[in-house]
C-alpha angles and dihedrals in degrees: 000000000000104000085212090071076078097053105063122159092231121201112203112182141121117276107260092042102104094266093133075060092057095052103046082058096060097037088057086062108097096213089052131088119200120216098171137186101032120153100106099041086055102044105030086048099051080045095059088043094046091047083054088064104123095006099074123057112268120245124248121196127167092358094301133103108255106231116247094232084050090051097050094044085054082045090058091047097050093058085046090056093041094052112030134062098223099168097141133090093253141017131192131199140172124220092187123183130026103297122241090260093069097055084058092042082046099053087037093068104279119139119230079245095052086044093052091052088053103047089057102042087064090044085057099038087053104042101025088164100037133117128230134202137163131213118222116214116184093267092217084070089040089060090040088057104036083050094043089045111031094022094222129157114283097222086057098050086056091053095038080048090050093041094055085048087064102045082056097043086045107132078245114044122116108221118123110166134040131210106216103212097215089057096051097055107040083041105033092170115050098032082068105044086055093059094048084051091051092048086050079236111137106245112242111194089230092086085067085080102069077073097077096064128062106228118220098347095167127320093295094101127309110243106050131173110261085234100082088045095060091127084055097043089047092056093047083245087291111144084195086130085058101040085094076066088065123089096210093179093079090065108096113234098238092050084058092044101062093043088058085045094053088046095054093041079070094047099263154100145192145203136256130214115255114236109241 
């Protein structure tokens, strides 16, 4: 099997953050493959493997017992393989958000401590090779678009956002550079061309061109000409004049607290709106 499928740019973040942006940018490269959303097809499928464990036959190469953590990371692989065309030098994808399979472990008994462990320990059995960022987007204009686009309720964005802070800010993630979001859009350039340095992958200006569209505005189609969005590219995508329509009592002050922490692990802050 291709030894590249271990050696993924991975992108962790929470939904609403840019990273369709991100993507696009990576996408636009034209030594880089693009897999997407995969968070579910990583973690459900190492799930059904894993629950396989002492049902199927072992595997025996070489004259050793292949071990069973060594076996499901090949099975994900495998689907990744199947299912993608991933021809290029490199390929990138994101698996955003906390999968389907965390909520069950969740309701079976596992801490948020033990899940994050966990969640890390396959990232790292699946793509041994691979490098992880993250892109930071103000939270206050996470929670303004997740509200706006999924309708959900705003108390538990600011938990699902916190909760994605600690994953990241876990003693085993594997996460070492943030995108800032404002950066990227007011500097478009070298913002990228930091994050390619950073990925010792040499910058191409193509990717430039995942500038000229707006990604998942809202579910009128995914990829929109920045024209109908002049009100948005004007205000650097900033909601700051609609921060006054959040309640920011209902987050929990840990929650916020852990967002400002992962923030300032990268080097940065942000502002909150004061209450009137």
């Amino acid at each position: 099997m291709n030894e590249k499928l271990k050696s993924p740019i991975t992108l962790i973040s929470h939904g609403r953050s840019g990273t369709s942006l991100i993507q696009n940018i990576f996408d636009a490269h034209p030594d880089i493959s693009v897999a997407g959303e995969t968070a579910d097809l990583i973690f459900s499928t190492w799930y059904s493997l894993w629950r396989a464990k002492g049902i199927v036959p072992g595997l025996i190469e070489n004259g050793k017992v292949v071990p069973w953590k060594q076996r499901a990371a090949r099975g994900v692989r495998s689907v990744f393989n199947e299912i993608f065309n991933l021809e290029t030098q490199y390929w990138m994808q994101k698996p955003i958000g906390q999968p389907f399979v965390s909520s069950y472990l969740r309701k079976q008994g596992s801490t948020l401590d033990e899940w994050f462990e966990l969640y890390w320990s396959i990232l790292d059995d699946v793509f041994p090779t691979g490098k992880f960022i993250t892109i930071l987007r103000q939270p206050c204009d996470v929670v303004l678009s997740a509200k706006g686009y999924w309708d959900r309720d705003e108390s538990q964005i600011w938990s699902d956002i916190a909760t994605m802070a600690r994953c990241i800010l876990h003693k085993s993630s594997k996460i070492t550079y943030a995108v800032n979001f404002e950066e990227l859009v007011q500097q478009p350039e070298q913002t990228s061309k930091n994050l390619f340095s950073h990925l010792d992958i040499p910058y191409d200006p193509k990717v430039l061109k995942a500038f000229g569209h707006i990604y998942v505005p809202n579910k009128d189609g995914w990829k929109q000409d920045k024209s109908a969005f002049e009100d948005k590219v004007k205000n650097n995508f900033s909601r700051r004049d609609q921060w006054d329509k959040l309640n920011l009592s209902i987050a929990k002050p840990d929650d916020l607290e852990v967002i400002d922490k992962l923030w300032h692990r990268f080097g940065y802050s942000f502002d909150l709106p004061v209450a009137s």
